[in-house]
N, C-alpha and C positions, 0 to 999 in steps of 0.2 A: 516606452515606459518600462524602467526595469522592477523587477518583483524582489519583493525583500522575503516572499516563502516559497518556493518555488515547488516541495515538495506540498504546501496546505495546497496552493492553485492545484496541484494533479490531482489530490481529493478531493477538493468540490468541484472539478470537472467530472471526474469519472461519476459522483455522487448524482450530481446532475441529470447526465446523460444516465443516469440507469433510473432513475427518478423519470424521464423523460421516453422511455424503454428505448433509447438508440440503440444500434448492431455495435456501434465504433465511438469512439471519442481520441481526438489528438491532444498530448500532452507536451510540453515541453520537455527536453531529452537534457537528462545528467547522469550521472554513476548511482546516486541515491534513488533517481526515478526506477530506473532500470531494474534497483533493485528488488523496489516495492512492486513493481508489474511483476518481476521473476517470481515471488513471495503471495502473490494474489494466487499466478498460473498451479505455482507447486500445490497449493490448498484447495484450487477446483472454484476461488470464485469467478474467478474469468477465463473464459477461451483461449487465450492467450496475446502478444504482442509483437507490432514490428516495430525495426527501428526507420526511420525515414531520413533519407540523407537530403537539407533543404539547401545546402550552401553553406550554413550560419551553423547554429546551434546543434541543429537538428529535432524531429520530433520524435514522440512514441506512439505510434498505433494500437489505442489498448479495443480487445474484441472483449465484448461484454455477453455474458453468461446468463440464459435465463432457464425455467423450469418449464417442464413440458407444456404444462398451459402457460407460460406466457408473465410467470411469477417471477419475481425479483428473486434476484441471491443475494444481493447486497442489501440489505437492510439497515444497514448503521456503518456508516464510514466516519471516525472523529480523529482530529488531529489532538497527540498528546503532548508533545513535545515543544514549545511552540520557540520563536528563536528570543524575545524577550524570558521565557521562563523555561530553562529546561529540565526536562526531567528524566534520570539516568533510576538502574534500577539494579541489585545485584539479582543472580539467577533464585535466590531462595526469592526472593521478593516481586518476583514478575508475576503481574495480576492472570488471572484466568476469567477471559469473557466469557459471560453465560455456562459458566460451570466447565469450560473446557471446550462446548460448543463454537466459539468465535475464536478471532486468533490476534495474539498482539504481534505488529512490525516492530523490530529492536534493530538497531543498527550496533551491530560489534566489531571488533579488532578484525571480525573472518569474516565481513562483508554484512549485507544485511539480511536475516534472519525470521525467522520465526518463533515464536515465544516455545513451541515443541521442540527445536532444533536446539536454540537453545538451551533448554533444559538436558537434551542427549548430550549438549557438548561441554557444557557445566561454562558456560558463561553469559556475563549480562552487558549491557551496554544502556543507550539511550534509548528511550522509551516514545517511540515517532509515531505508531495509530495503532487504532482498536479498531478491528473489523469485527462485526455481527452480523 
């Protein structure tokens, strides 16, 4: 069956499995996944990720992050951008979750980003999830 969002499936997997407190969740592997795992790890909400060589596509290995007793760090994972309706954003215009607390994914010209990074680098793009 092929997937027509392949980056919403890596979010509600990962949402999932942390919902579910797993160590690990497998994602299916592209340039855009990669990106959002790399953009999770720099922000400190997950442990980090491998890449898995299956033959085919390949996966990603994401490690999931909790708090010392056993608390979620993910709290809101939502897809913004969806492929019927997308939503692009210039760098004045990139929302701030929970006051600067959460962080927006933006896919730009220079790879994909962080709504912080962003703003250091004075550019915007499309506007792919909200992390809280």
């Amino acid at each position: 069956m092929a997937l027509s969002d392949p980056i919403a499936d890596m979010l509600t997997r990962i949402r999932n499995a942390a919902r579910n407190k797993a160590t690990s969740v497998n994602c299916l592997r592209s340039k855009v996944c990669e990106g959002i795992a790399n953009v999770l790890k720099e922000e400190g909400y997950i442990d980090g990720f491998d890449l898995i060589d299956d033959g085919r596509q390949g996966m990603i290995r994401v490690r999931l992050k909790y708090g010392p007793r056993g608390e979620t760090i993910l709290h809101s994972l939502r897809r913004e951008s969806k492929p019927g309706c997308r939503r692009y954003a210039k760098v004045e215009d990139l929302p701030r979750p929970q006051q600067g607390m959460g962080i927006c994914i933006v896919s730009t010209s220079r790879g994909v980003l962080s709504d912080r990074k962003c703003r250091d680098e004075r550019v915007g793009g499309e506007l792919l999830a909200t992390v809280e």
